[in-house]
C-alpha positions in Angstrom: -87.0 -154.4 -208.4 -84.4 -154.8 -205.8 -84.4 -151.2 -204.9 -88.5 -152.1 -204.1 -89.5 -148.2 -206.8 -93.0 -147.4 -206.1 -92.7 -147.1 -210.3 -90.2 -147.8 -212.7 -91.1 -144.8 -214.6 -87.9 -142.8 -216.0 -86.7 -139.2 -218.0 -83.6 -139.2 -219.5 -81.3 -136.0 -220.5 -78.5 -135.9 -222.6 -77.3 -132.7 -225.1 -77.3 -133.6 -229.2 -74.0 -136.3 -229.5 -73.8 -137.4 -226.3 -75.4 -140.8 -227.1 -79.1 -140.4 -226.4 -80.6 -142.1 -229.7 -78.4 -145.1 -228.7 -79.1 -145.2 -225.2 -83.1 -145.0 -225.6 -82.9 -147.7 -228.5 -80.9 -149.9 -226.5 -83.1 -149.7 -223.7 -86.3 -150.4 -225.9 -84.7 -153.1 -227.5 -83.8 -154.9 -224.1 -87.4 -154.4 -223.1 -88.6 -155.9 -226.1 -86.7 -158.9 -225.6 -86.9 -159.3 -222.1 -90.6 -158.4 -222.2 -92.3 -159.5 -225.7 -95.9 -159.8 -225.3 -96.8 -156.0 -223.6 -98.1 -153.3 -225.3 -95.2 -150.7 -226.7 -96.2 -147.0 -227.8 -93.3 -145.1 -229.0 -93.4 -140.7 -230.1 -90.7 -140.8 -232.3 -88.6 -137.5 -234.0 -86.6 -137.9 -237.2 -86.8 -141.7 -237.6 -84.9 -142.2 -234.4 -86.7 -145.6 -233.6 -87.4 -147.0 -237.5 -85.4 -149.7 -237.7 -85.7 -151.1 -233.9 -89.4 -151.2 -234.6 -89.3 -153.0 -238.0 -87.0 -155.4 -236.0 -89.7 -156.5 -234.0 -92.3 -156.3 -236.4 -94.4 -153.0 -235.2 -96.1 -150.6 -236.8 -94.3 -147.5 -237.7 -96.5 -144.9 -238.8 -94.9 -141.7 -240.5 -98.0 -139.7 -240.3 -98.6 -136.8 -242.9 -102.0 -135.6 -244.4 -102.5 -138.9 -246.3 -105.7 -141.2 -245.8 -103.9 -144.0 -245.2 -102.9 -142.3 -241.5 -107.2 -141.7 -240.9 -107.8 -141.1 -237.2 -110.9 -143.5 -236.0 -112.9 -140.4 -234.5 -115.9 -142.9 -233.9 -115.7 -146.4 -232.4 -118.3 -149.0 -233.6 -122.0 -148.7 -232.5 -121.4 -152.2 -230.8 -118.5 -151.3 -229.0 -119.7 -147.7 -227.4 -123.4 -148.3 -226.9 -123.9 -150.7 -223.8 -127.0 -151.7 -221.9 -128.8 -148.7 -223.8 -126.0 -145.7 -222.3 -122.8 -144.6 -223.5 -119.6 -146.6 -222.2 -118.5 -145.1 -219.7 -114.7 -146.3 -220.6 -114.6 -144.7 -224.2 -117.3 -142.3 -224.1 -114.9 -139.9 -222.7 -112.2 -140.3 -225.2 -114.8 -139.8 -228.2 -116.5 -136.5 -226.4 -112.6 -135.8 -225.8 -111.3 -136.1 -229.5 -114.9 -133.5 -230.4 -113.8 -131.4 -228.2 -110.6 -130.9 -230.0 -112.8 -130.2 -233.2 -115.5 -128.5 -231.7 -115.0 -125.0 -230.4 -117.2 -125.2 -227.3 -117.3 -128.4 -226.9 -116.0 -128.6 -223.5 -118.1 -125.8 -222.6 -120.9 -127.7 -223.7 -120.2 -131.5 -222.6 -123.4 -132.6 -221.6 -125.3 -131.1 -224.7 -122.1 -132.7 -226.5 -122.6 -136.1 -224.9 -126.5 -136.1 -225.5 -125.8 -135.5 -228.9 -123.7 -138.0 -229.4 -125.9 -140.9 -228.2 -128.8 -139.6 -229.9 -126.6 -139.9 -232.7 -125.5 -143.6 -232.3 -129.1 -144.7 -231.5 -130.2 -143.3 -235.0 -127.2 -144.7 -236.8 -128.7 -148.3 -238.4 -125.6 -149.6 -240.0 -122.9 -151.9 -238.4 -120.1 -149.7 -239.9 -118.3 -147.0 -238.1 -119.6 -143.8 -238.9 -117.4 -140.6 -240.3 -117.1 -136.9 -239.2 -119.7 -136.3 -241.9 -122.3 -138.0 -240.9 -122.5 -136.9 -237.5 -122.4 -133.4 -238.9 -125.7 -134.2 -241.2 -127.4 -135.6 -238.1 -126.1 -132.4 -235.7 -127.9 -130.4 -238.9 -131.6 -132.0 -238.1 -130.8 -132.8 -234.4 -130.4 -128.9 -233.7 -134.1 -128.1 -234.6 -135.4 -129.7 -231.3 -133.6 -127.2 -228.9 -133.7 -123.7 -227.8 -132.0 -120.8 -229.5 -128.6 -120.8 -227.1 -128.8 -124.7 -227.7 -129.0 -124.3 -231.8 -126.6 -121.8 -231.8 -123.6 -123.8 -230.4 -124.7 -127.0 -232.9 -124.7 -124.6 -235.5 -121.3 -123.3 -234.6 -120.4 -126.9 -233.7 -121.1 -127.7 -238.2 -119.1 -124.7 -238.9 -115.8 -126.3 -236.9 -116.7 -129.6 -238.3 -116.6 -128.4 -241.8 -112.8 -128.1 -241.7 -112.5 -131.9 -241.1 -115.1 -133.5 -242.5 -115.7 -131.9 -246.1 -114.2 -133.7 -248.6 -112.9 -130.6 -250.8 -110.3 -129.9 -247.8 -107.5 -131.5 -247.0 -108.3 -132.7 -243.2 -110.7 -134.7 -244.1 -108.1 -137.2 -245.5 -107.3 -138.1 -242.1 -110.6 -137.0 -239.9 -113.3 -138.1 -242.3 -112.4 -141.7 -243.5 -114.5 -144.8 -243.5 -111.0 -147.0 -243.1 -108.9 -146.1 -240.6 -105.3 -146.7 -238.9 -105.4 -150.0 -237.5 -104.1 -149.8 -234.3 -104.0 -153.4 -233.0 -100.1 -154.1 -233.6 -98.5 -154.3 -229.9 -95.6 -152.8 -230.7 -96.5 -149.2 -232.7 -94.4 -146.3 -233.4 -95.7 -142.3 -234.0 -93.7 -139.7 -236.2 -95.5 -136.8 -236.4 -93.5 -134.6 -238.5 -95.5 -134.4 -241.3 -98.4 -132.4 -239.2 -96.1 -129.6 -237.7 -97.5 -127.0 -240.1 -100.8 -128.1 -239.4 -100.9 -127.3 -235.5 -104.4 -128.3 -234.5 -104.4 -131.8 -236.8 -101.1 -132.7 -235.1 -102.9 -131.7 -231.7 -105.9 -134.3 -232.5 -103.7 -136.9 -233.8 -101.8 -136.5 -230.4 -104.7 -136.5 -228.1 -106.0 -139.9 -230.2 -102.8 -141.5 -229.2 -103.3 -140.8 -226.1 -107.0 -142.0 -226.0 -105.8 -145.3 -227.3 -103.1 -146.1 -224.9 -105.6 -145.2 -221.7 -107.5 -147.3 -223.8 -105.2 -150.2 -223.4 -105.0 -149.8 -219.9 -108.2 -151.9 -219.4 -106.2 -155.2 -220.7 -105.2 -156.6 -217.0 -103.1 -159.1 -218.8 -100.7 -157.2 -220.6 -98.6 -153.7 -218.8 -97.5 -151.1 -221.3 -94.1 -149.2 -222.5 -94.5 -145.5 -223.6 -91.8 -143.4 -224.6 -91.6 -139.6 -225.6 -88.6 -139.1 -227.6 -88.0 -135.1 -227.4 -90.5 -134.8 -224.7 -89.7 -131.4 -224.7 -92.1 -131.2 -227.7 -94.6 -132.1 -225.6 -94.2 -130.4 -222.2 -94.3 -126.5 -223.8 -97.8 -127.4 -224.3 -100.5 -127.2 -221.7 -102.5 -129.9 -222.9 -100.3 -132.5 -223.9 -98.3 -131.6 -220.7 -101.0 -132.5 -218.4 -102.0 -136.1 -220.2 -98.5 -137.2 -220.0 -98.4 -135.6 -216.1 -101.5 -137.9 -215.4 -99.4 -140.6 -217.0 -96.8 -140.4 -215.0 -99.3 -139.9 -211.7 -101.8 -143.0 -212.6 -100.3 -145.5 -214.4 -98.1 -147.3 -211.9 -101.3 -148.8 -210.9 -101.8 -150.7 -213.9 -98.0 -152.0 -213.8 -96.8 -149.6 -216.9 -93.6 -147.8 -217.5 -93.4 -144.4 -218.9 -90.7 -143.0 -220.3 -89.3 -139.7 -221.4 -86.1 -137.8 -223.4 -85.1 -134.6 -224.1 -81.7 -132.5 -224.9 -81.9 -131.1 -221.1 -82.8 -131.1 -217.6 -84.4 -127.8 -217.6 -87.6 -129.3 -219.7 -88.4 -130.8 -217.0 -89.4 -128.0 -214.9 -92.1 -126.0 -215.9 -95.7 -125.4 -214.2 -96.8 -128.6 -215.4 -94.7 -131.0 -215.0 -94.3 -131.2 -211.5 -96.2 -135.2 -211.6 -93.4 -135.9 -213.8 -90.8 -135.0 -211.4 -92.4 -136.7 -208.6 -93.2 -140.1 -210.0 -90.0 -140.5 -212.3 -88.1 -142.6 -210.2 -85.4 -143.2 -212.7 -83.4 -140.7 -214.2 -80.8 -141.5 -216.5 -78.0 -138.7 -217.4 -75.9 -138.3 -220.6 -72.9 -136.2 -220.6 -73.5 -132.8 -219.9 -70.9 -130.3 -220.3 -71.5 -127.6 -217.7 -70.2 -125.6 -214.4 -72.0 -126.4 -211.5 -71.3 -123.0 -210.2 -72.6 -121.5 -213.7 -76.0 -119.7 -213.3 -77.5 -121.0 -216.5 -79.7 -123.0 -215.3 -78.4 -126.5 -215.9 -76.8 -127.1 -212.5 -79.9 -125.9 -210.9 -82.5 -128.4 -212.9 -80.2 -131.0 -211.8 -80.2 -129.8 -208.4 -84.1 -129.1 -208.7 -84.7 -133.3 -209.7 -82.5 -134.7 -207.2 -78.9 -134.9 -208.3 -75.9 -134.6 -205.8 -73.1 -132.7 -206.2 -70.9 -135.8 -206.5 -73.6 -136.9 -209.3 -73.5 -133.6 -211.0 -69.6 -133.6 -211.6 -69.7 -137.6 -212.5 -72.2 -136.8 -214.9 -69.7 -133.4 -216.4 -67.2 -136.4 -216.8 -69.2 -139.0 -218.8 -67.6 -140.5 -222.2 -69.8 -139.3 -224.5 -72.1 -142.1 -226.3 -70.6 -144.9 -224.1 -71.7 -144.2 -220.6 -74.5 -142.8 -218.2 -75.4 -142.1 -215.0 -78.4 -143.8 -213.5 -80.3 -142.7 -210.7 -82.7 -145.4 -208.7 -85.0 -143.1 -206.5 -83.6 -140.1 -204.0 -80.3 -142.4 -202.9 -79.3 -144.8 -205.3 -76.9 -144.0 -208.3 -74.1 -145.9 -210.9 -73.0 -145.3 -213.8 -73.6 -147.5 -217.0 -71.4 -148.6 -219.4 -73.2 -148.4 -222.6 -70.6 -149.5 -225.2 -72.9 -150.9 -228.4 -71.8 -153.9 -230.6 -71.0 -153.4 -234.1 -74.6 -155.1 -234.6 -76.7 -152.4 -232.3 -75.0 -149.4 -233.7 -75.6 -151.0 -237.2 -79.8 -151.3 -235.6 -80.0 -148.0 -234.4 -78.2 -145.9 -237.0 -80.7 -143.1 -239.0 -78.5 -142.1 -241.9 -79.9 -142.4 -245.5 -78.0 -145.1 -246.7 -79.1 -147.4 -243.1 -82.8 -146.4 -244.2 -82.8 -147.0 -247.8 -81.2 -150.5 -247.1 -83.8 -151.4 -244.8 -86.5 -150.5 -247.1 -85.2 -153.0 -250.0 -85.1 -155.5 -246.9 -88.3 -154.9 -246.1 -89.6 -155.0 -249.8 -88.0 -158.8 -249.9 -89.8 -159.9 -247.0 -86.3 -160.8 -245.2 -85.9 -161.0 -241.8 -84.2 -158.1 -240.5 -82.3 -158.7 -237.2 -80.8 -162.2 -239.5 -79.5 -159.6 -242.2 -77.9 -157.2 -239.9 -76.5 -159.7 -238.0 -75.2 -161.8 -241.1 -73.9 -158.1 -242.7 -72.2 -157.0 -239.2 -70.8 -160.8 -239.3 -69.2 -159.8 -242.8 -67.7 -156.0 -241.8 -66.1 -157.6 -239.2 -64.8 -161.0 -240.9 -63.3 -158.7 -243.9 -61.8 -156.2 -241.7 -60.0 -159.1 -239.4 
């Protein structure tokens, strides 16, 4: 704030080992205290962020092709039907998740959108309707156009089949009268369990998405996302382009978004030039390489702003104890990280860390008290 950042969006880069697990955890978790009541949405990879979220009482969601993960493709007739029209403020979303579903969707919008409201109009319950339902109204519906018009609804049952028939397994998650609940301020997304399933993990992605541009309408509250292995995210053009306009829009709302990966380079590719222009933090891990080396590295670092001076401090880190922080185009310092006993006991992602905190959470305790009370008793015995 002193420094005056038009945003206090950041990326952070730091190779495997050099601390970057800690660093983002610590950094969430000083958020989360300093900040309690926003909203938090955390991509997580390999459990990274399990135990700082059950800390604070989130939601963690492990996603795999299990109904209890069910994506809310439809939002209630109440909230998307107003003064007779579609809501402007999640109509798009709901054409947008389709789209993913449907072929030609986006091809097709405004025969897309028609359909859609037509849909909700004829709809007489007060529940929220499934995949399947919409596909048995699109089935009638069709019969009242032209032939190029009945050929893409026809085509448009066809995609839908995949997620919506109960036989197959998408419909577990895109065809589901209960779905995730969503309302938990502080939620947490591994989506490991989709990577074999490319185009489920790309709707469960774009959903996410919907529902923190979603959240942007509460004037009340600002919001925290972070992308842990952004990198993930930035090879693809879609995804790429949603966390761009991220980075480009949000500032006006007051919320921070933040990314990681293993390097500098991920940052620079033909889509991600909104990221390099609006992140006005960047924090660096220790980075073994030559500035003079043409590998690349020096270059990225070059390419987002780092000095020569910054380049060699940041060759000359301690690994997992300090990092370079740079404020804008001229500020910089380096950070001592340095975790208690009690933070490295929060943020550690062996087996043994996990399977204790399940038993705590199966009791019901209190899990900062008992990590604090067991890091109390490691260090009492070994003194």
């Amino acid at each position: 704030k002193k420094l005056r950042l038009p945003a206090h969006h950041g990326i952070l880069f730091a190779p495997t080992g050099s601390g970057k697990s800690v660093f983002f955890n610590n950094l969430i978790k000083s958020l989360l205290l300093s900040y309690p009541d926003e909203y938090y949405t955390i991509f997580d990879i390999g459990d990274s962020f399990l135990k700082t979220c059950a800390a604070f009482n989130g939601s963690y969601f492990s996603v795999g092709i299990d109904s209890r993960y069910a994506i809310p493709l439809f939002s209630e007739k109440g909230k998307i039907i107003q003064a007779n029209e579609l809501d402007p403020r999640r109509s798009p979303h709901q054409i947008g998740l389709l789209n993913m579903i449907i072929k030609e969707g986006i091809n097709r919008e405004a025969l897309l959108s028609a359909s859609i409201f037509d849909f909700y109009k004829k709809y007489k319950t007060n529940e929220t309707p499934i995949l399947e339902e919409y596909q048995e109204f699109l089935s009638v519906y069709k019969k009242g156009f032209d032939e190029e018009d009945r050929e893409f609804f026809v085509q448009a049952i066809k995609d839908i089949d995949l997620y919506s028939n109960p036989k197959l397994p998408y419909s577990k998650l895109c065809n589901q009268r209960k779905t995730l609940k969503l309302d938990n301020p502080v939620r947490v997304f591994e989506l490991m369990g989709l990577e074999n399933h490319k185009s489920l993990e790309m709707l469960y992605k774009f959903m996410i998405f919907n529902d923190t541009a979603i959240r942007k309408q509460d004037v009340n509250r600002a919001q925290f996302v972070f992308y842990d292995e952004i990198k993930n995210l930035l090879e693809n053009e879609v995804t790429a382009k949603m966390i761009s306009n991220q980075f480009r829009g949000d500032r006006k709302f007051g919320n921070c978004i933040w990314g990681a990966t293993q390097s500098a380079k991920h940052y620079l590719n033909a889509h991600t030039s909104d990221i390099m222009e609006n992140a006005y933090i960047k924090v660096a891990l220790f980075t073994p390489f030559n500035i003079e080396a043409k590998d690349g590295v020096a270059e990225a670092f070059r390419t987002l702003g780092f000095t020569e001076r910054e380049m060699k401090a940041i060759a000359n880190l301690e690994p997992q104890r300090q990092a370079l922080i740079k404020y804008g185009s001229r500020h910089s310092s380096i950070l001592n990280i340095d975790p208690s006993p009690f933070e490295l006991k929060l943020f550690s992602t062996d087996e043994h860390s996990k399977k204790k905190l399940d038993e705590l959470q199966k009791a019901g305790k209190n899990i900062v008290n008992e990590l604090m009370i067991e890091t109390e008793r490691e260090k009492n015995n070994a003194a």
